[in-house]
Every structure is written in structure tokens, then in C-alpha cells.
N, C-alpha and C positions, 0 to 999 in steps of 0.2 A: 360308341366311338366318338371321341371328339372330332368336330370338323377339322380343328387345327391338326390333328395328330394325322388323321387321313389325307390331308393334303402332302403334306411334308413326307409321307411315307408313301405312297402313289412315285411321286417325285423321283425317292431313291428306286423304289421295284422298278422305274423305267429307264433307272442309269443317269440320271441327270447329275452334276455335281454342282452348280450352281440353283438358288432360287430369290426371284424377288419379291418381297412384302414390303405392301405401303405400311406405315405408323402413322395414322392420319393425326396431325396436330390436336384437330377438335374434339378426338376421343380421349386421348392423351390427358391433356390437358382443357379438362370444356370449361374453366372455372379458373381466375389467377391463380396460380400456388396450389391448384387443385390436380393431385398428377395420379391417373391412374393405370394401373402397368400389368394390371396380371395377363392381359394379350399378349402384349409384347413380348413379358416374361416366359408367355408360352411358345411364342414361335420361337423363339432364341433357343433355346431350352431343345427344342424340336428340331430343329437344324444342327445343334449341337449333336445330336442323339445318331441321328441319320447323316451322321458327317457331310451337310450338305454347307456349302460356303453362300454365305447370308450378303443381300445386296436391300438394302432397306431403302424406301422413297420417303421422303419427307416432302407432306404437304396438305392442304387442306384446314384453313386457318379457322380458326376456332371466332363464334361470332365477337365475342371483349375484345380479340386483338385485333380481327380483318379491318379495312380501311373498306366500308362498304355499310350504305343505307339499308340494304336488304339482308337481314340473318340467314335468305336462304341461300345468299352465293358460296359456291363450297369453298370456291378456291381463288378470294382475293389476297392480292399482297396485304400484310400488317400494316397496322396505321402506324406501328412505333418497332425500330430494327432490332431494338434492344430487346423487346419481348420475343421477336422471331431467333438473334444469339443467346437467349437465355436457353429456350427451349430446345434447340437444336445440341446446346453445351449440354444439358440434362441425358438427353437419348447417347449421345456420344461419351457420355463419363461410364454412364448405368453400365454399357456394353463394349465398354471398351475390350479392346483382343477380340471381339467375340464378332464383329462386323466388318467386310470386306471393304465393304465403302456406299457411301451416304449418293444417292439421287436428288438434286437439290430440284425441289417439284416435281411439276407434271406441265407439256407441252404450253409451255408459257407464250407460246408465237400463235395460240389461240383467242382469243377477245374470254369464252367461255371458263377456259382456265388461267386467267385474269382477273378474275372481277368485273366482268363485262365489260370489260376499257379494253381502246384499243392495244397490241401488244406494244410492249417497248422496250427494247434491247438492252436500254441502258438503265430502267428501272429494275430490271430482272437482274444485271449485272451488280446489282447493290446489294440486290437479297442474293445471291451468290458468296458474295465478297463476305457477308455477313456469316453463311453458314460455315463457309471456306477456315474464316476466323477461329468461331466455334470450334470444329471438329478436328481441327488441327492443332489445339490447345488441349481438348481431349482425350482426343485418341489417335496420336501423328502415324498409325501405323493403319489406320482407314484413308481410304480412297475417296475423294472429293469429286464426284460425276458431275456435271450442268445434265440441267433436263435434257431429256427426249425429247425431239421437236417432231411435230405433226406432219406430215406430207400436205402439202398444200399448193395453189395456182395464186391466192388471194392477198392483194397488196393492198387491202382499205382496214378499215376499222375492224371488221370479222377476225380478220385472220390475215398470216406475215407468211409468204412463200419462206420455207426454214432454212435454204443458202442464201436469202439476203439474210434470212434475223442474225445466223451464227454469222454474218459476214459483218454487220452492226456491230454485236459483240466483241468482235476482234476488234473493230474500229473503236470503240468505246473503252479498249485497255483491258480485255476479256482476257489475253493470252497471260497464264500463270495462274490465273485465280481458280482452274479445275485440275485436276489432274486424271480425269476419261472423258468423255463427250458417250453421253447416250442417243441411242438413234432409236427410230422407230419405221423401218423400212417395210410395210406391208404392201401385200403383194397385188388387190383390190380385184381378185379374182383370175389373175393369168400367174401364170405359173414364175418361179424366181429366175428361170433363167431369161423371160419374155424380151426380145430386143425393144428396144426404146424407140418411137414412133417421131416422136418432137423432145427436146430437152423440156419440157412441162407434161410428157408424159409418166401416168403413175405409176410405176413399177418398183419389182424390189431393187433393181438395179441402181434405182434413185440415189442408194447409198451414197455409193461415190462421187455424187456431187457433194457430200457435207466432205468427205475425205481432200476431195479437190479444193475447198473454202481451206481448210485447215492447212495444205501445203503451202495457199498462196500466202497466208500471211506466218509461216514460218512453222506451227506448231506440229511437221510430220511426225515430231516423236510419241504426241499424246495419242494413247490409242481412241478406240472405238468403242462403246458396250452394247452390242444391240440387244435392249432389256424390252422391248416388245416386237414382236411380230409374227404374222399367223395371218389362217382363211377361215373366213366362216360358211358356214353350212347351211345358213341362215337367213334374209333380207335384214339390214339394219339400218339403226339411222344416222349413221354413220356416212353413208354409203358404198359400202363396201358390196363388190357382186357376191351372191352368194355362190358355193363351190359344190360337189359332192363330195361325199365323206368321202368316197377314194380318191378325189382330187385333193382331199385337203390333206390325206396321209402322204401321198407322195410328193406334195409340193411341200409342206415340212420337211421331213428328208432332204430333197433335193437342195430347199434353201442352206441347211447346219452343210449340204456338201459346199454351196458357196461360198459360206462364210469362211470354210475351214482353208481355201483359198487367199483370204488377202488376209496375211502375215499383223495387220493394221489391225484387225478385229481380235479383241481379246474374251471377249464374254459374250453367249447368246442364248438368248433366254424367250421360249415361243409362249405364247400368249395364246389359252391361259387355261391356271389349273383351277376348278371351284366345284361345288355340288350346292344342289338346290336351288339353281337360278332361276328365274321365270322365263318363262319362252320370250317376253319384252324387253328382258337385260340384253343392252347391247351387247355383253360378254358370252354370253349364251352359247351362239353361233359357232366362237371361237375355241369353248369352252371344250378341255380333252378329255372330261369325265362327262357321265352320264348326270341326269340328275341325281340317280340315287347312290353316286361313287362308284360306279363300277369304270373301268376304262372302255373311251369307246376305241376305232380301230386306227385312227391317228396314235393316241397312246401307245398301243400296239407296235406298231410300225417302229416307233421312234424308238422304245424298249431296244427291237432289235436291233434298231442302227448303234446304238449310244452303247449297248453290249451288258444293258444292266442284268439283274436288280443290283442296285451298291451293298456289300454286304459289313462295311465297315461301321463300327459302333460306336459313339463319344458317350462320355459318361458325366454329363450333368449331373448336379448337386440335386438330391431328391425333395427338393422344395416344391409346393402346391400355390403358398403364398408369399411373400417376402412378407419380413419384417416391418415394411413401410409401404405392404401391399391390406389396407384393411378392408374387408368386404361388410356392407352395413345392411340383412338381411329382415324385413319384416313392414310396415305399413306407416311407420310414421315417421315424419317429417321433423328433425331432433336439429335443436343449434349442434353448434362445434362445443367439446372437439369430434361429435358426431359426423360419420361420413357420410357424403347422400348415398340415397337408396340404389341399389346395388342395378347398374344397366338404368337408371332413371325408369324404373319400372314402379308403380305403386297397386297394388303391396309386391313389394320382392322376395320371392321364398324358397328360392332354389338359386346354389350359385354351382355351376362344375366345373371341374380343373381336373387338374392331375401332376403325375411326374416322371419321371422314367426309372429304368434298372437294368443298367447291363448285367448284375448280375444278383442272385437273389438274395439277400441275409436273411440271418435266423434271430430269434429272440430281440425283435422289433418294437416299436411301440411308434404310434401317429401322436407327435406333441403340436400344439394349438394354443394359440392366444385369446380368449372369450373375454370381450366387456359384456356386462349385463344381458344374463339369460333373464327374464322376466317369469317366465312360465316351463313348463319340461317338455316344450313337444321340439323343442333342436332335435335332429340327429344328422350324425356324421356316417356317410356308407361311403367303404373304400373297396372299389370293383364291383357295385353293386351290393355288398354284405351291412349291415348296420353294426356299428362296432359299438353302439349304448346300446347297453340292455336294460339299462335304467337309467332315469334323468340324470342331467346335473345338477348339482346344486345351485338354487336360483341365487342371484349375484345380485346388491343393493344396489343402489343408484350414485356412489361414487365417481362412476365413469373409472375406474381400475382396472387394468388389464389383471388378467389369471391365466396362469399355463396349467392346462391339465395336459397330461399322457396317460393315454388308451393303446391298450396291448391290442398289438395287433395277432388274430392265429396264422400256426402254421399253414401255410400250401394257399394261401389269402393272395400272395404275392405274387406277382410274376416278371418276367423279363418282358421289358419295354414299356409302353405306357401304362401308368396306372391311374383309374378314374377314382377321380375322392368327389363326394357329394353331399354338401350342405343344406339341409332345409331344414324351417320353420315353421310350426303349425297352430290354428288359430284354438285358443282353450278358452276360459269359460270365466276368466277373473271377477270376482267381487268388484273389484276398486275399482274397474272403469268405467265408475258413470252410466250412461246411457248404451253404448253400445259395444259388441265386441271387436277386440281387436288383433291380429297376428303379433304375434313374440319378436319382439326389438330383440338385434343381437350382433355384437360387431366382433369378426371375427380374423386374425392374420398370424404370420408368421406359423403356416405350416408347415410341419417337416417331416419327414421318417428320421428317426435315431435309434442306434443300435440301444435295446434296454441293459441297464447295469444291475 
């Protein structure tokens, strides 16, 4: 099972019609002009599939373009805007129709999700204006969010209590340049409907002071998107109280009942769906699967509030890879127009994807684009089957693309995801030298086609 495919379909079995996925820059793109997509390609493709409506975050700056001494900071502003509208233009062209609306970052009113600088309203408001640009040249029929701002008391360099920041914003000429405000209203262990102790107390109630910022300076019309929030189950270092899992089912619940309340709120999205975390992932806590995918009893819960499973199906194009998705499988380190090794893995010998099918065809064939096999140990298995039963023909060192098509058999296929699996194995060549080496092999643009 791919992870992608199980999250996205978790999602629809629990009735959800919204979900949000980061596009993190620095995977995307970790290299100028270096743009790699079969993630994305896959969650799109997957939300397409499970007719779920896609809310994508952008953020996390890739080290060539962050404005930052340290390559480990995840998430500083760009040193140059242009590279932040280039990049932002790319994911909004690639996907256009296909995305509801773009999260510009993540809790920028934190020092942490900054670049370790203190926050600034109005430097945020540039990378804003930039993306706004972008995606409204793109794709004018996606929606333009400003980040989620953190719940916070803290007015120094750490961190920006989030109705002065958004009130900054305003002040800085903010009003126009979004069209939603993302909220991040957690609950920090008492329940959503908890009364408020002090106006600096943490509660989900908190909302409404960003609603209240927003009236004063005019913008009641822009809605709300609350794309995170949720209890953990867990101690974090966050600090959030931890809850019991029957605390945390019913306080989800209870929250989607408040939301569904203020008319203002257009999107809410509880936080969060994943498998295989480690007990030390802050997300863990919060997390509505199990480690091994199974739902735990929040899942549950929420299934039957929300009325799911969704049983409605989109029918994505049965691509694995794009055309200008090329995957570079095996141990060595090739110029251009060679691509790097596939996940920065050395040697890389396995890549998995897939694609979907509403419905099943007959007389198939899986076509593929191969630059240079070296050796015969490729093979391609689609739902676990190996569709060579004998090598390819090994390809000269042109750097030439070849399409082959392999038949695929009857009853091979099925309805909804289908896993294709690429790997490379290490043979026994004469010619290299002193030691042996795994099969160089660049592989894209795959597809199901009906055979003629």
C-alpha cells in the first residue's frame, strides 16, 4: 500500500471532503531548475481519485534560495522574491483546476518558522504579495490563504501574539492580497467549548479574536480556513496538555459542532492524518491513525459525525510518471542531462508509484520511457507481478530516450490504486574496472494505454 494512497483514502472512509498537503519547496525543487513532482503528482492524482478537495501549503525554502547562514533552517524567507514567484508560478500552472487554494507558509508570527529572525508582518506581507501574484496568473480560480498563525502570549523576538501580527498586516496594506486567512485555533488540552479565563487565555475559542482583527479593519467578508487543529494524546514539545483518547474524540467532534456555528468559517481541517511516526514526532500525539494505518477511535468518532465513507470516484489520467517526471535509478553519480539519484539515496534501486482506475480496461499495455539500461537486471512489477520475463535490450550510451510497451495480463488490474515497481539490480559487467556496480537507468513518462 502506498502511504500516499492510504492517507487520502482513510480521509474519504471517514467522510472528510476537504484535505491539506504541504508541497514542501525544498523537495520540489532542492536544485535551481531542478523540479521534482512525482509526490505531488501523487497526492493530486489521489485527491482527484477520492474526490477529496485539495488545499496545498507552500513552504519550506530550499537551502540555494533561503536567506539563511544555516542549511538546516527549514523554513526561512528567500534571499531573492523572484525565485519564491517562480516557484510558486510552477506548482500553480502544473495544477491548475486541480487545487482549491494555495496556504502561503506556515505560522510565520513564529521566530522558528522564520528563519530564526524575529517575526515581521511586513516582510511576510511581501512573500505574500509575491505568491498572491503567482497563483493568480496561474490558476485565478485557486484561492490565495495567508498562513496559519500560531497561538501565542509572546511579543519579543521568539514569537508575535497572532491578533497583533494579523493586526500588523492589516496595517501594512495586507487587506486584498489573500483571499481566506488560515487559523490554527488548538484546544491546548480543555475542551472547544472551554470559557476564556483572561483574553490571553489558550483556548479554541481564541478564534474569534483573529475574526474580531479582521472586522476592525474592514475585511468581514474574507472567510476563515481552520486548516489545523486537534488534542494530543501525548506530552509534546509544543506544549500542548496531553488528553485521553476519549477526550480527544469527543473534543474533535464537539469542535467541527463549533465551527459549523460561525457562518465566517469556511474550511476545517483537524490535524492530523499520518502512519509511522515515532513516538517523538510532535505530530504523533495528534496523529488519527495508528502507527500501522489502522484508525484509531477519534477517526471513529469523526467517520460518524462527518456521515462518511465518501463513495464518490474522479477518474485521473493513469499516469505513474509524467513526461518531465524522470526517475534516475542505480549508484552512480552521472552529469546532465542525467538526473540525481532517485530520493538522494546512493545506490537507489527501487522507486514506487502507481496510478488509479475507476474502471478496469481490457487489452492493456504499461508504455515507459528507458535511457540507458546497462545490464538486464531492471524489472518493472505492476501490483506486485513482474511484467519482464526477459531483459531489455541493453541501450548505448547516447543518453536517448526509448519507449517500450509491455502487455500487460488479464485480471492484473484492478479498480483504484495500482502499484508499479521499478528496480535495478547489481550484475557482474567486464568493463568496470575494479569494482562492481548497480544498473544506471533513467526512467519517465509512464502510462497505461489501451493496446492497438
Amino acid at each position: 500500500v502506498h502511504p500516499a494512497d492510504l492517507l487520502f483514502r482513510r480521509a474519504a472512509e471517514a467522510g472528510a471532503e476537504v484535505v491539506v498537503v504541504v508541497f514542501p519547496w525544498r523537495e520540489i525543487e532542492p536544485n535551481p531548475d531542478e523540479f521534482h513532482w512525482e509526490q505531488t503528482d501523487m497526492w493530486v492524482n489521489a485527491a482527484r481519485y477520492y474526490d477529496l478537495r485539495l488545499v496545498v501549503r507552500l513552504d519550506q525554502t530550499p537551502a540555494w534560495a533561503a536567506d539563511a547562514e544555516d542549511e538546516t533552517v527549514l523554513n526561512a524567507p528567500p534571499k531573492r522574491m523572484e525565485d519564491w514567484g517562480d516557484f510558486v508560478f510552477r506548482v500553480a500552472a502544473r495544477y491548475r483546476g486541480l487545487v482549491e487554494g494555495y496556504i502561503v507558509w506556515n505560522e510565520p508570527n513564529l521566530s522558528r518558522e522564520w528563519g530564526n529572525r524575529p517575526p515581521n508582518p511586513s516582510a511576510y506581507l511581501e512573500l505574500l504579495r509575491a505568491a498572491a501574484d503567482a497563483i493568480r496568473a496561474a490558476d485565478p480560480g485557486a484561492r490565495v490563504v495567508a498562513a496559519g498563525l500560531a497561538m501565542t502570549n509572546h511579543r519579543d523576538e521568539t514569537a508575535l501574539d497572532e491578533r497583533l501580527f494579523l493586526a500588523q498586516l492589516y496595517e501594512a496594506g495586507g487587506r486584498g492580497a489573500f483571499d481566506a486567512l488560515a487559523a490554527h485555533p488548538y484546544g491546548f488540552g480543555r475542551p472547544p467549548d472551554a470559557p476564556r479565563r483572561s483574553p490571553d487565555d489558550l483556548v479554541f475559542a481564541r478564534l474569534e479574536d483573529l475574526r474580531a482583527v479582521m472586522v476592525q479593519f474592514g475585511d468581514a467578508r474574507t472567510p476563515i480556513w481552520v486548516t489545523e487543529f486537534g488534542w494530543t494524546v501525548q506530552p509534546n514539545s509544543a506544549g500542548h496538555p496531553p488528553v485521553s483518547p476519549e477526550e480527544q474524540a469527543a473534543f474533535l467532534e464537539a469542535a467541527f459542532e463549533w465551527l459549523a456555528g460561525r457562518p465566517w468559517v469556511r474550511v476545517a481541517a483537524a490535524w492530523h492524518l499520518g502512519r509511522d511516526l515515532p513516538p517523538e514526532d510532535e505530530k504523533a500525539g495528534f496523529n488519527l491513525l495508528r502507527p500501522d494505518g489502522t484508525p484509531t477511535l477519534a477517526w471513529q468518532r469523526l467517520q460518524g459525525y462527518l456521515g462518511g465513507p465518501r463513495t464518490a470516484r474522479g477518474n485521473p489520467p493513469p499516469v505513474a510518471l509524467a513526461a518531465d517526471v524522470p526517475v534516475h535509478l542505480g549508484d552512480s553519480e552521472l552529469p546532465p542531462p542525467w538526473w540525481p539519484l532517485y530520493g538522494g539515496r546512493n545506490p537507489s534501486v527501487r522507486w514506487e508509484g502507481g496510478f488509479y482506475l475507476t474502471d478496469v480496461p481490457t487489452e492493456v499495455r504499461l508504455v515507459l520511457e528507458i535511457m540507458q539500461l546497462n545490464e538486464p537486471g531492471f524489472q518493472v512489477a505492476l501490483n506486485g507481478t513482474p511484467l519482464l520475463t526477459r531483459p531489455l535490450p541493453t541501450a548505448n550510451f547516447s543518453a536517448a530516450w526509448r519507449t517500450y510497451a509491455l502487455p500487460v495480463s488479464p485480471g492484473l488490474l484492478k479498480r483504484g490504486y495500482n502499484s508499479l515497481t521499478l528496480t535495478v539490480g547489481r550484475q557482474h559487467p567486464d568493463y568496470q574496472q575494479e569494482e562492481y556496480v548497480w544498473d544506471d537507468v533513467m526512467v519517465r513518462n509512464v502510462r497505461l494505454e489501451v493496446a492497438r
